[in-house]
PDB file of N, CA, C and O in Angstrom:
ATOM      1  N   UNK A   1     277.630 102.791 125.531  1.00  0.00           N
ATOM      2  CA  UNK A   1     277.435 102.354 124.155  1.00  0.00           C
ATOM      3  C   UNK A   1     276.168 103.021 123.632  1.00  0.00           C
ATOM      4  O   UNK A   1     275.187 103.105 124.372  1.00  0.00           O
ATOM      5  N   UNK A   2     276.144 103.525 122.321  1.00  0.00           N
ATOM      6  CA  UNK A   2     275.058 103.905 121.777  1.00  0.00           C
ATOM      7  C   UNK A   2     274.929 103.165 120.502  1.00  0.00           C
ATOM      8  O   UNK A   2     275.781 102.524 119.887  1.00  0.00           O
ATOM      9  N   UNK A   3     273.331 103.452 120.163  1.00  0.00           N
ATOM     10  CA  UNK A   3     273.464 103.004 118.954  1.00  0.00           C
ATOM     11  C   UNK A   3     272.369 103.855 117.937  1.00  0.00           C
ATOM     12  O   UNK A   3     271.142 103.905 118.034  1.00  0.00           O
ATOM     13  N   UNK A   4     273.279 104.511 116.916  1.00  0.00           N
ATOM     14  CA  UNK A   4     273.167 104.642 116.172  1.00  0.00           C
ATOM     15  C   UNK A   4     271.452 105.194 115.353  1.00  0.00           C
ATOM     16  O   UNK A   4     270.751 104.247 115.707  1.00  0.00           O
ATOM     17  N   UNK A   5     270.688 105.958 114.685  1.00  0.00           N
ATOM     18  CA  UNK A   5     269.620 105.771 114.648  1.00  0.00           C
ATOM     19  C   UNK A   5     269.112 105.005 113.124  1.00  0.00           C
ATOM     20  O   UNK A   5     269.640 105.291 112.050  1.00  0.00           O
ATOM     21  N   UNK A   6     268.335 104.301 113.230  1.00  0.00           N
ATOM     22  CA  UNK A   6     267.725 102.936 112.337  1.00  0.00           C
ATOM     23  C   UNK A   6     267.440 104.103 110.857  1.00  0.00           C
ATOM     24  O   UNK A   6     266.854 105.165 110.649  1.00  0.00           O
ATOM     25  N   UNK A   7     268.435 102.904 109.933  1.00  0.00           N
ATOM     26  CA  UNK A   7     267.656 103.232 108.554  1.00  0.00           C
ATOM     27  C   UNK A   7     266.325 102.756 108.366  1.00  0.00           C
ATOM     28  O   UNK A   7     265.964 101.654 108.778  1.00  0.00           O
ATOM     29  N   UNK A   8     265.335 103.823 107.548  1.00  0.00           N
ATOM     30  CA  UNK A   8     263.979 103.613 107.308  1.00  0.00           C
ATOM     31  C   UNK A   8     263.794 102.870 106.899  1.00  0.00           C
ATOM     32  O   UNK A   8     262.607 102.710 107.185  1.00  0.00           O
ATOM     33  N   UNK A   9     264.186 101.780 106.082  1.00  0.00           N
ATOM     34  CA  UNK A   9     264.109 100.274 105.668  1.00  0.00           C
ATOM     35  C   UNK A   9     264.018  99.577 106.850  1.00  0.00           C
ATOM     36  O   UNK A   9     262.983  98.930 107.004  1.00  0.00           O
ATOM     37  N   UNK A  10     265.023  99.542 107.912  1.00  0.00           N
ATOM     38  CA  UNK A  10     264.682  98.766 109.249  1.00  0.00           C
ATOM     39  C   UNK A  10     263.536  99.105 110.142  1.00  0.00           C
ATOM     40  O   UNK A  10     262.972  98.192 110.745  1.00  0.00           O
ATOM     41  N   UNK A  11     263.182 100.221 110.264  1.00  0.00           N
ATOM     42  CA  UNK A  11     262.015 101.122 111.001  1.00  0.00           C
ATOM     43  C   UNK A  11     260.923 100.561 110.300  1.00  0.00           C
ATOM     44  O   UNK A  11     260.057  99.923 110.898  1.00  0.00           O
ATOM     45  N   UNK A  12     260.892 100.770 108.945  1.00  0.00           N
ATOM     46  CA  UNK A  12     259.540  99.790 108.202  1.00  0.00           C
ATOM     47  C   UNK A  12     259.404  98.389 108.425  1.00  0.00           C
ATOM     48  O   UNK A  12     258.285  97.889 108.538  1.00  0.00           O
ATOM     49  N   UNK A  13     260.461  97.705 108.500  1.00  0.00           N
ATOM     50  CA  UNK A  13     260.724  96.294 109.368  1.00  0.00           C
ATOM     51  C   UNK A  13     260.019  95.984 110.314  1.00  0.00           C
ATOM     52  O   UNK A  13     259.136  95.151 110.522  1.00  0.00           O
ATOM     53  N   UNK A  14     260.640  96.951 111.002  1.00  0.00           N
ATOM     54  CA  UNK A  14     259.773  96.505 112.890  1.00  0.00           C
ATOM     55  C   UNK A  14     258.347  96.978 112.770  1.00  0.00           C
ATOM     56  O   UNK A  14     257.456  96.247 113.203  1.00  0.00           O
ATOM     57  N   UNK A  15     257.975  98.455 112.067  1.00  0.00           N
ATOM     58  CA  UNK A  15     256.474  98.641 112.047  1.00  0.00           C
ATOM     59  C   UNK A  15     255.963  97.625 111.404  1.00  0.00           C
ATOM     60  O   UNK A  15     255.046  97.094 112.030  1.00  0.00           O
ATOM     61  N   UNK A  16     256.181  97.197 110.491  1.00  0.00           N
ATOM     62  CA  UNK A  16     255.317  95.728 109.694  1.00  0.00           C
ATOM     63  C   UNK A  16     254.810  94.489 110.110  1.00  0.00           C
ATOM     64  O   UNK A  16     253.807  93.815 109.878  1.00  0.00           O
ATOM     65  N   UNK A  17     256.365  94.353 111.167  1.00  0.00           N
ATOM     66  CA  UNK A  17     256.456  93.193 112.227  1.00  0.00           C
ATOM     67  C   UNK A  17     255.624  93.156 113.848  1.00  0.00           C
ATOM     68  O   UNK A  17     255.460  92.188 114.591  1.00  0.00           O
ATOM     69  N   UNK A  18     255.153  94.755 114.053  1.00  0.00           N
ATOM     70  CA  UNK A  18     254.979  94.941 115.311  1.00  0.00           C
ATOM     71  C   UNK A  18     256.012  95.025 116.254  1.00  0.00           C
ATOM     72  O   UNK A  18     255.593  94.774 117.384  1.00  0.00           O
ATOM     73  N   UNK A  19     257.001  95.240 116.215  1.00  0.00           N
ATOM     74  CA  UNK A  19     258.303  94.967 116.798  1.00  0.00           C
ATOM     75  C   UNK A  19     259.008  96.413 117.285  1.00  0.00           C
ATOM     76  O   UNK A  19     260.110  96.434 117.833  1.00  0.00           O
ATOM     77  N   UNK A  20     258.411  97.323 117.076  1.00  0.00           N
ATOM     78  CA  UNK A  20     258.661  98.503 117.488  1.00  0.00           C
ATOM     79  C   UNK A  20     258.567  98.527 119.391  1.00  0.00           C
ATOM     80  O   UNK A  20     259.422  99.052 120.104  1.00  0.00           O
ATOM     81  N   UNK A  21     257.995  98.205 119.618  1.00  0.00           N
ATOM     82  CA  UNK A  21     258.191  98.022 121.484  1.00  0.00           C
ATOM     83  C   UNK A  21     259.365  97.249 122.097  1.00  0.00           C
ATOM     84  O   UNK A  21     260.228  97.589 122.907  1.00  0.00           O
ATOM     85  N   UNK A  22     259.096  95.988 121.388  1.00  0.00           N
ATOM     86  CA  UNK A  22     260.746  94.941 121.930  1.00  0.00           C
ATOM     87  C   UNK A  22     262.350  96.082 121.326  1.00  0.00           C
ATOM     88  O   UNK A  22     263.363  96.443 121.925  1.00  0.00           O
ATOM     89  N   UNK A  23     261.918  96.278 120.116  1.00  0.00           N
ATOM     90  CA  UNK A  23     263.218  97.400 119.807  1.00  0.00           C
ATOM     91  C   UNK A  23     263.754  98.497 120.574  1.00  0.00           C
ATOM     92  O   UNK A  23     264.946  98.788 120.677  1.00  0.00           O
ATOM     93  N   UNK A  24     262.588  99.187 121.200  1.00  0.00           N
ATOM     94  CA  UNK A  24     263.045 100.078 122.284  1.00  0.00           C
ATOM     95  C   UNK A  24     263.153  99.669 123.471  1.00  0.00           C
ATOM     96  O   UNK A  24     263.808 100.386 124.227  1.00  0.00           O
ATOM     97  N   UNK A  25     262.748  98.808 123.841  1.00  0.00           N
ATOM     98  CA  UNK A  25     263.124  98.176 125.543  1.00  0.00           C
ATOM     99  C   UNK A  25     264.762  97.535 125.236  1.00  0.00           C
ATOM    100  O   UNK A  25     265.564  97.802 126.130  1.00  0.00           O
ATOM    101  N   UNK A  26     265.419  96.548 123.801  1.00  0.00           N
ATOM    102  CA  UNK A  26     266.290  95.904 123.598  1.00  0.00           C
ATOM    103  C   UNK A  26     266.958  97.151 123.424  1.00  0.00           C
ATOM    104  O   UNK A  26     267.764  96.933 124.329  1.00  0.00           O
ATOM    105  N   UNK A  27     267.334  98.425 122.956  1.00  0.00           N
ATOM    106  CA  UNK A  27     267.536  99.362 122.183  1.00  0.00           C
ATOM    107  C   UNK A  27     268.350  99.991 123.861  1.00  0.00           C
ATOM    108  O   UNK A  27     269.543 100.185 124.096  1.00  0.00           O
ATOM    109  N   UNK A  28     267.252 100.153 124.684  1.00  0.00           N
ATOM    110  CA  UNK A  28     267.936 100.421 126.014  1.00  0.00           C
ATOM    111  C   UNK A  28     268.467  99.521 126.687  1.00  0.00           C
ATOM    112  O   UNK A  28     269.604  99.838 127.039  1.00  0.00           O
ATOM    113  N   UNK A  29     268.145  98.539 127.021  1.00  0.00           N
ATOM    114  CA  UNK A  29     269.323  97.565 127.300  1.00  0.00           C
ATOM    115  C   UNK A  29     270.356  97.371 127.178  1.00  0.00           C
ATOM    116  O   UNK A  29     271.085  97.006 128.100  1.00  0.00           O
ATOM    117  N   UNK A  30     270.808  97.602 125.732  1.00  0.00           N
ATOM    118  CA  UNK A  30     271.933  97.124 124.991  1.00  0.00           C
ATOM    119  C   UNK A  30     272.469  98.372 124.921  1.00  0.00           C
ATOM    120  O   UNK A  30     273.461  98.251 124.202  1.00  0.00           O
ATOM    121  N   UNK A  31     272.347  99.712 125.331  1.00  0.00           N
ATOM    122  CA  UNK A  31     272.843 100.737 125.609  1.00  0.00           C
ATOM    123  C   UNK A  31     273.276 100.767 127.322  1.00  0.00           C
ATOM    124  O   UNK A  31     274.239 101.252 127.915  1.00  0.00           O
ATOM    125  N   UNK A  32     272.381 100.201 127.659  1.00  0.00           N
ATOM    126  CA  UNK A  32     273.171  99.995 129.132  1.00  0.00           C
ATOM    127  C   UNK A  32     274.288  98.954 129.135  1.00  0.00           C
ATOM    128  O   UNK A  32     275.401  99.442 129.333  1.00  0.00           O
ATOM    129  N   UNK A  33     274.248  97.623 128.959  1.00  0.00           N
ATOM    130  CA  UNK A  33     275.146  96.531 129.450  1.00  0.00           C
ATOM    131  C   UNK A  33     274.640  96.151 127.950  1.00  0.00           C
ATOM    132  O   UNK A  33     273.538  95.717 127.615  1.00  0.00           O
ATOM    133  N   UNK A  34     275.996  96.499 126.996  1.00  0.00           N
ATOM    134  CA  UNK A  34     275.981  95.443 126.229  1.00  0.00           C
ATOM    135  C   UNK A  34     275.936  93.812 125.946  1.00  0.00           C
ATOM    136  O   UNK A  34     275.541  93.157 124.981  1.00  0.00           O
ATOM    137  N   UNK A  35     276.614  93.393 127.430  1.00  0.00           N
ATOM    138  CA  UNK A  35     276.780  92.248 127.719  1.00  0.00           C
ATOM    139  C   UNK A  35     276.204  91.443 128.239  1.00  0.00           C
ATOM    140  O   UNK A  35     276.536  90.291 128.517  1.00  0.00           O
ATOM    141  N   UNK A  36     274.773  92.287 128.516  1.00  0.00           N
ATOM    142  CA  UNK A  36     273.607  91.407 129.172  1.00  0.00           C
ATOM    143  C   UNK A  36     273.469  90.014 129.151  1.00  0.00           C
ATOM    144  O   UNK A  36     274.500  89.713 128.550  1.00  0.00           O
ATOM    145  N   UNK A  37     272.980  89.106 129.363  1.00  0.00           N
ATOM    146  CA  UNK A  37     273.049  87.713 129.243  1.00  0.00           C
ATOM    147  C   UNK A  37     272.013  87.942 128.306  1.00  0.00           C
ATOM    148  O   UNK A  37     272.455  88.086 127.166  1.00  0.00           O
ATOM    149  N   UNK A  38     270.492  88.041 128.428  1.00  0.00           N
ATOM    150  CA  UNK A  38     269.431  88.304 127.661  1.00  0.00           C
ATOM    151  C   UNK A  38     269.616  88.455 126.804  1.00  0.00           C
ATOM    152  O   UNK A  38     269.054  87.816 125.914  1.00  0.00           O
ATOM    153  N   UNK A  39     270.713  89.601 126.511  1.00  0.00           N
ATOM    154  CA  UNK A  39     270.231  90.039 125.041  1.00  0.00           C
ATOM    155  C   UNK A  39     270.993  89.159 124.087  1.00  0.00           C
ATOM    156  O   UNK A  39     270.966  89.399 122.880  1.00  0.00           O
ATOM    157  N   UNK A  40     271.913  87.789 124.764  1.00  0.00           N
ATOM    158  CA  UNK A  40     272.888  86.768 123.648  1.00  0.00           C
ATOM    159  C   UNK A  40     273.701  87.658 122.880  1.00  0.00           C
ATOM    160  O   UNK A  40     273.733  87.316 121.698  1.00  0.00           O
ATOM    161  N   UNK A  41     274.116  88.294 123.041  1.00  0.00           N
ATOM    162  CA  UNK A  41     274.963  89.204 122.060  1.00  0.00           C
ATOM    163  C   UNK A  41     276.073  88.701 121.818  1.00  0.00           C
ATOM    164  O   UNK A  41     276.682  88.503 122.869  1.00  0.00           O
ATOM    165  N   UNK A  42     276.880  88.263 120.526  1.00  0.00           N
ATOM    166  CA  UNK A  42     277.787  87.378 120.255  1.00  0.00           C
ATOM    167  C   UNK A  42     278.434  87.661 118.725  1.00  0.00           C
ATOM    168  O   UNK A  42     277.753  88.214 117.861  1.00  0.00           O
ATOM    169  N   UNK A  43     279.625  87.286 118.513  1.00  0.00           N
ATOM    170  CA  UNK A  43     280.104  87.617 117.333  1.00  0.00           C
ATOM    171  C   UNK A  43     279.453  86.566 116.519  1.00  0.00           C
ATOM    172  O   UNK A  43     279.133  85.485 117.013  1.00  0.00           O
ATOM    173  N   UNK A  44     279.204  86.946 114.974  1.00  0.00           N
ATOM    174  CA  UNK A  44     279.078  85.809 114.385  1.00  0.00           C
ATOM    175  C   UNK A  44     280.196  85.723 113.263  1.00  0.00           C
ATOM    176  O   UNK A  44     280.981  86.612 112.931  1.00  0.00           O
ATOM    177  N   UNK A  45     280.017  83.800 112.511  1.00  0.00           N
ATOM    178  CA  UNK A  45     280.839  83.561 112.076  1.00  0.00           C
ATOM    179  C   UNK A  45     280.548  83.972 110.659  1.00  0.00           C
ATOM    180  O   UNK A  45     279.416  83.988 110.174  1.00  0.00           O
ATOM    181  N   UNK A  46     281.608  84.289 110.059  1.00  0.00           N
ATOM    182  CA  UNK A  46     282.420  84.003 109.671  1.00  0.00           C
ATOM    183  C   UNK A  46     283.130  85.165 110.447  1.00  0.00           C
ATOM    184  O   UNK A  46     282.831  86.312 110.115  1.00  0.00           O
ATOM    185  N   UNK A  47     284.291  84.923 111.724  1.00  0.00           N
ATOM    186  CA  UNK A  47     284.350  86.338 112.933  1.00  0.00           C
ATOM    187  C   UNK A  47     285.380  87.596 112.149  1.00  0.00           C
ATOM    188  O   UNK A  47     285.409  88.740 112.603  1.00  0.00           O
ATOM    189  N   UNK A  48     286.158  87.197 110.982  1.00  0.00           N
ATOM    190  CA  UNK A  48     286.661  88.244 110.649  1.00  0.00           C
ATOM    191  C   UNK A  48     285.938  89.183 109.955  1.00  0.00           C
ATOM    192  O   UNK A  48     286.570  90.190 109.635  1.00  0.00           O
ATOM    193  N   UNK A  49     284.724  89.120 109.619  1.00  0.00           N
ATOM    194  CA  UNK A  49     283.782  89.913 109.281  1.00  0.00           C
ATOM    195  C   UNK A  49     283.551  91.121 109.983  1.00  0.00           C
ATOM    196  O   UNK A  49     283.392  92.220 109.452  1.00  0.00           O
ATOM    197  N   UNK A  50     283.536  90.834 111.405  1.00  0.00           N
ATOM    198  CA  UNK A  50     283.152  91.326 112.589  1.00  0.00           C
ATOM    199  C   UNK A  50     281.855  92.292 112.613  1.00  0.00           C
ATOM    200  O   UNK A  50     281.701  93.500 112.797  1.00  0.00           O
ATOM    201  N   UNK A  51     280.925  91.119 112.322  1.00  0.00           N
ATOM    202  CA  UNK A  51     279.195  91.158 112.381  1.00  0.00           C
ATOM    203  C   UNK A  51     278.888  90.602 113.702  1.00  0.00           C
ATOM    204  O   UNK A  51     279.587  89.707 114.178  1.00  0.00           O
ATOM    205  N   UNK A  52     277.841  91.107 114.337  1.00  0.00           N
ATOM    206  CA  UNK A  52     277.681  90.703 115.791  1.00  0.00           C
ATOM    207  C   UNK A  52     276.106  90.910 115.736  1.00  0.00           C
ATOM    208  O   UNK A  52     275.436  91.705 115.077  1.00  0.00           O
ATOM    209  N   UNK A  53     275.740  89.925 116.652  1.00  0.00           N
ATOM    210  CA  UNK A  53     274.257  89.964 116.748  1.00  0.00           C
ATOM    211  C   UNK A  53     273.773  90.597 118.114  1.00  0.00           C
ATOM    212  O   UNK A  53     274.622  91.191 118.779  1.00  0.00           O
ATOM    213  N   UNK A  54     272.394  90.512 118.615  1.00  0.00           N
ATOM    214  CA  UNK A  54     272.047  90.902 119.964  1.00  0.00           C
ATOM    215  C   UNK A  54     270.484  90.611 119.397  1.00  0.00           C
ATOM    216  O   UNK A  54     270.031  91.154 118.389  1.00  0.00           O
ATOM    217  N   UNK A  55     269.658  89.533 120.342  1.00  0.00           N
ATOM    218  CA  UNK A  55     268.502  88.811 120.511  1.00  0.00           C
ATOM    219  C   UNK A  55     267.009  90.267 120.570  1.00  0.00           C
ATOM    220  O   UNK A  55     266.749  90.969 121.548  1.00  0.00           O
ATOM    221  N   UNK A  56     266.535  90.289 119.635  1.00  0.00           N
ATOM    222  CA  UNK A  56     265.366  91.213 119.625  1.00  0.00           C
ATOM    223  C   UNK A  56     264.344  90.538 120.565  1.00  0.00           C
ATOM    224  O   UNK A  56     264.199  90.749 121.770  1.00  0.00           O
ATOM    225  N   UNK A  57     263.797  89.848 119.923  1.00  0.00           N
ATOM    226  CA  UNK A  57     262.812  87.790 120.352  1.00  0.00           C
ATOM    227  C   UNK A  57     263.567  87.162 120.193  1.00  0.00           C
ATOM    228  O   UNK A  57     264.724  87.312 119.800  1.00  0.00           O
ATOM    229  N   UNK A  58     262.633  85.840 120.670  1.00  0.00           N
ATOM    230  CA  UNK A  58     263.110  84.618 120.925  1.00  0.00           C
ATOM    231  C   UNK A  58     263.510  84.661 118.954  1.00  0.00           C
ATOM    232  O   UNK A  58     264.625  84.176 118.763  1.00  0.00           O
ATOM    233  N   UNK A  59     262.929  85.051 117.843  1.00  0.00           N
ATOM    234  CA  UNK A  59     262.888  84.611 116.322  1.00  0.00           C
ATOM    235  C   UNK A  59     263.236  85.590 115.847  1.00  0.00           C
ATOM    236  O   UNK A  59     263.366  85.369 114.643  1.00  0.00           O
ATOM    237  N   UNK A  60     263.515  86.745 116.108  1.00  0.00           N
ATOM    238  CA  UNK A  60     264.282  88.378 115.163  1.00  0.00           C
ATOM    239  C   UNK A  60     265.679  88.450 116.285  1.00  0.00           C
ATOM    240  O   UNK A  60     265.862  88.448 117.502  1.00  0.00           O
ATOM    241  N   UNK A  61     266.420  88.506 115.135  1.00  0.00           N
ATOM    242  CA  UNK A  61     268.066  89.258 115.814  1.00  0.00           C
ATOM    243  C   UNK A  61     268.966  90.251 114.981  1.00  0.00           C
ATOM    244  O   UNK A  61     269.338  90.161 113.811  1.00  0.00           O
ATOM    245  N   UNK A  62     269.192  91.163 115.868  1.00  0.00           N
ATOM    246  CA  UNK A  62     269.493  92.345 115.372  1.00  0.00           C
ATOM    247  C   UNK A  62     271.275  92.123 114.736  1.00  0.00           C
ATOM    248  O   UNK A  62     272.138  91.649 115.474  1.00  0.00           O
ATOM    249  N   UNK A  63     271.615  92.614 113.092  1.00  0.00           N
ATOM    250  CA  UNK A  63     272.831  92.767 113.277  1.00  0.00           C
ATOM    251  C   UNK A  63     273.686  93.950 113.547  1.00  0.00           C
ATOM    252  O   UNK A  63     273.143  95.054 113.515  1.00  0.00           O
ATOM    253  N   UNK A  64     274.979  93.859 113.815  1.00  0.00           N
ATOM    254  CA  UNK A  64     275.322  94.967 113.812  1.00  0.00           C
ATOM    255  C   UNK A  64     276.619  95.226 113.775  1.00  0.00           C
ATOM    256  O   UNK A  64     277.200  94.281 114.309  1.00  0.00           O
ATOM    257  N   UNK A  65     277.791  96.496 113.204  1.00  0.00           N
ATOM    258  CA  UNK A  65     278.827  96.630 113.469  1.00  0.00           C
ATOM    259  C   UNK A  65     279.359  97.871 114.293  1.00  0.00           C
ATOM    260  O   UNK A  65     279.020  99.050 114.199  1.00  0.00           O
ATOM    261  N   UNK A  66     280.434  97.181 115.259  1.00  0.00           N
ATOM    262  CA  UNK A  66     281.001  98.395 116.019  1.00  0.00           C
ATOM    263  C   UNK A  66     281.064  99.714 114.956  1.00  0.00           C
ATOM    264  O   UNK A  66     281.002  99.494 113.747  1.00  0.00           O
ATOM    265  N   UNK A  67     281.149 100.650 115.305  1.00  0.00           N
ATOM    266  CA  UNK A  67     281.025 102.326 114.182  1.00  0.00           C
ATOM    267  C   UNK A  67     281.945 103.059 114.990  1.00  0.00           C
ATOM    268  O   UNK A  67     282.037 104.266 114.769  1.00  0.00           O
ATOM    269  N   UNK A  68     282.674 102.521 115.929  1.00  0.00           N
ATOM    270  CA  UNK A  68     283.976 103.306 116.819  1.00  0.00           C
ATOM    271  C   UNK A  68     282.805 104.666 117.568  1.00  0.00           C
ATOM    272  O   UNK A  68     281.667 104.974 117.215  1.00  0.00           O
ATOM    273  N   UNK A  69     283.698 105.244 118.719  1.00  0.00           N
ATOM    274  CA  UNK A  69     283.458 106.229 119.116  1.00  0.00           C
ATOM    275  C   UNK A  69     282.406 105.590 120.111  1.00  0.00           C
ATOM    276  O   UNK A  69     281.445 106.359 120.110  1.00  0.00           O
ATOM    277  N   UNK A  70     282.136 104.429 121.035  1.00  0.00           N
ATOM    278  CA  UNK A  70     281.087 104.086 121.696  1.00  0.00           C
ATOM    279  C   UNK A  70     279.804 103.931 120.720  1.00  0.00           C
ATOM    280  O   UNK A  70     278.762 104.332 121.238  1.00  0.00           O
ATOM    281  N   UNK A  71     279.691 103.449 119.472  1.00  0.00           N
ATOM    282  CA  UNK A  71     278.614 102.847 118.704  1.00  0.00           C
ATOM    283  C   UNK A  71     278.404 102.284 118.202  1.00  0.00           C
ATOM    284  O   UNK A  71     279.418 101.906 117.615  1.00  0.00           O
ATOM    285  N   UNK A  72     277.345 101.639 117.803  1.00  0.00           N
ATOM    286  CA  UNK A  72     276.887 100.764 116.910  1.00  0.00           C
ATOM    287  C   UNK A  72     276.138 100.990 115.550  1.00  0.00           C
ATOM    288  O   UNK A  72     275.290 101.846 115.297  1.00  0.00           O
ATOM    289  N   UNK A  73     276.439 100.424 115.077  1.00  0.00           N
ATOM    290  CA  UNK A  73     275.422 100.633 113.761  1.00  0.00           C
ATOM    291  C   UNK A  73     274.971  99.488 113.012  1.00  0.00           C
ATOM    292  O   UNK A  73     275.620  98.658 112.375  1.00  0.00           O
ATOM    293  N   UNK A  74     273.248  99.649 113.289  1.00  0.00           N
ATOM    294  CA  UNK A  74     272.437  98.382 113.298  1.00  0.00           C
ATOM    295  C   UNK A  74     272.722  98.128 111.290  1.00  0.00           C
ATOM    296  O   UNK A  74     272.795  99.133 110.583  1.00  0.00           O
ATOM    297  N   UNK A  75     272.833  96.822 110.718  1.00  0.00           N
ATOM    298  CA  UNK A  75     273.095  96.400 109.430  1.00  0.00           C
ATOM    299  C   UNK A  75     271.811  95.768 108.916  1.00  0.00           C
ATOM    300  O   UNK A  75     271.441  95.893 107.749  1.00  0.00           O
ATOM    301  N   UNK A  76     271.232  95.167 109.726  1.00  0.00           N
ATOM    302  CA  UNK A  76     269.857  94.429 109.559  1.00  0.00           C
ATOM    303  C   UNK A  76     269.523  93.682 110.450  1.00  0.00           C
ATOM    304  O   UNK A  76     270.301  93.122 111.222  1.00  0.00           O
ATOM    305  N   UNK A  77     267.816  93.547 110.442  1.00  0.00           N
ATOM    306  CA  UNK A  77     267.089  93.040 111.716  1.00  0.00           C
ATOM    307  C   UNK A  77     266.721  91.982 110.709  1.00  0.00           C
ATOM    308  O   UNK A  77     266.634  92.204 109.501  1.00  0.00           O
ATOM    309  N   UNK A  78     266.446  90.471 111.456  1.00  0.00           N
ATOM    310  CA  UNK A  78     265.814  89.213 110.749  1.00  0.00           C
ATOM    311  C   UNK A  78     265.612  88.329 111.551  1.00  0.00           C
ATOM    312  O   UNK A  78     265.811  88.244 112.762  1.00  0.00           O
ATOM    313  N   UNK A  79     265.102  87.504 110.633  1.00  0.00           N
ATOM    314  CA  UNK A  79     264.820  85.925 111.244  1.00  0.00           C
ATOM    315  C   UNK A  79     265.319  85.267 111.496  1.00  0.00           C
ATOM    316  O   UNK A  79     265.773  84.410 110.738  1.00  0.00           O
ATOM    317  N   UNK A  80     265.444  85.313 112.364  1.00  0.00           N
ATOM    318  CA  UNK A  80     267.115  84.079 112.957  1.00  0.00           C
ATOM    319  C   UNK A  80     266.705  82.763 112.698  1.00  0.00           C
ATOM    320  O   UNK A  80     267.460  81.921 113.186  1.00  0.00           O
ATOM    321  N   UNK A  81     265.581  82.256 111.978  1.00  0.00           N
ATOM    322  CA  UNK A  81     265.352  80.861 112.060  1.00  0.00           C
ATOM    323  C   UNK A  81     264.439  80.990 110.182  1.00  0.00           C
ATOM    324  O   UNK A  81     263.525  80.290 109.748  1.00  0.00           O
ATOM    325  N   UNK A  82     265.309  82.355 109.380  1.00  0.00           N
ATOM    326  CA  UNK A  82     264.949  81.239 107.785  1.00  0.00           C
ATOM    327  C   UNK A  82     265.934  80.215 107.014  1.00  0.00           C
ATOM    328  O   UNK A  82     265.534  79.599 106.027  1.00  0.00           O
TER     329      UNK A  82
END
């Protein structure tokens, strides 16, 4: 699985946030075993959407949609708790 490289709106995200380190350690992870336990990776609802998350922190989660061909393509990073 790959994923995809971050629109500059999200890249300004994580630099703002400090979050640029957890992104690349999660970034490889989730290129290895999507299915990690860690990373919670899970469809969300409403599921015919087919938006899926994967745990940045314990409080940022990444979204994202399959992009075919072994990828992902990140939609937006947030606060899982506004």
């Amino acid at each position: 699985m790959r994923i995809r490289p971050l629109r500059d709106d999200l890249v300004e995200y994580l630099q703002e946030r400090n979050l640029i380190k957890q992104w690349e350690n999660k970034k490889y992870l989730f290129e290895q075993n999507p299915k990690l336990s860690g990373l919670n990776t899970e469809l969300l609802e409403p599921g015919h959407l087919k938006l899926y998350s994967f745990r940045l922190t314990q409080k940022y989660r990444v979204i994202f949609i399959y992009a075919g061909n072994q990828e992902i393509e990140v939609v937006d990073i947030n606060d899982h708790y506004q």
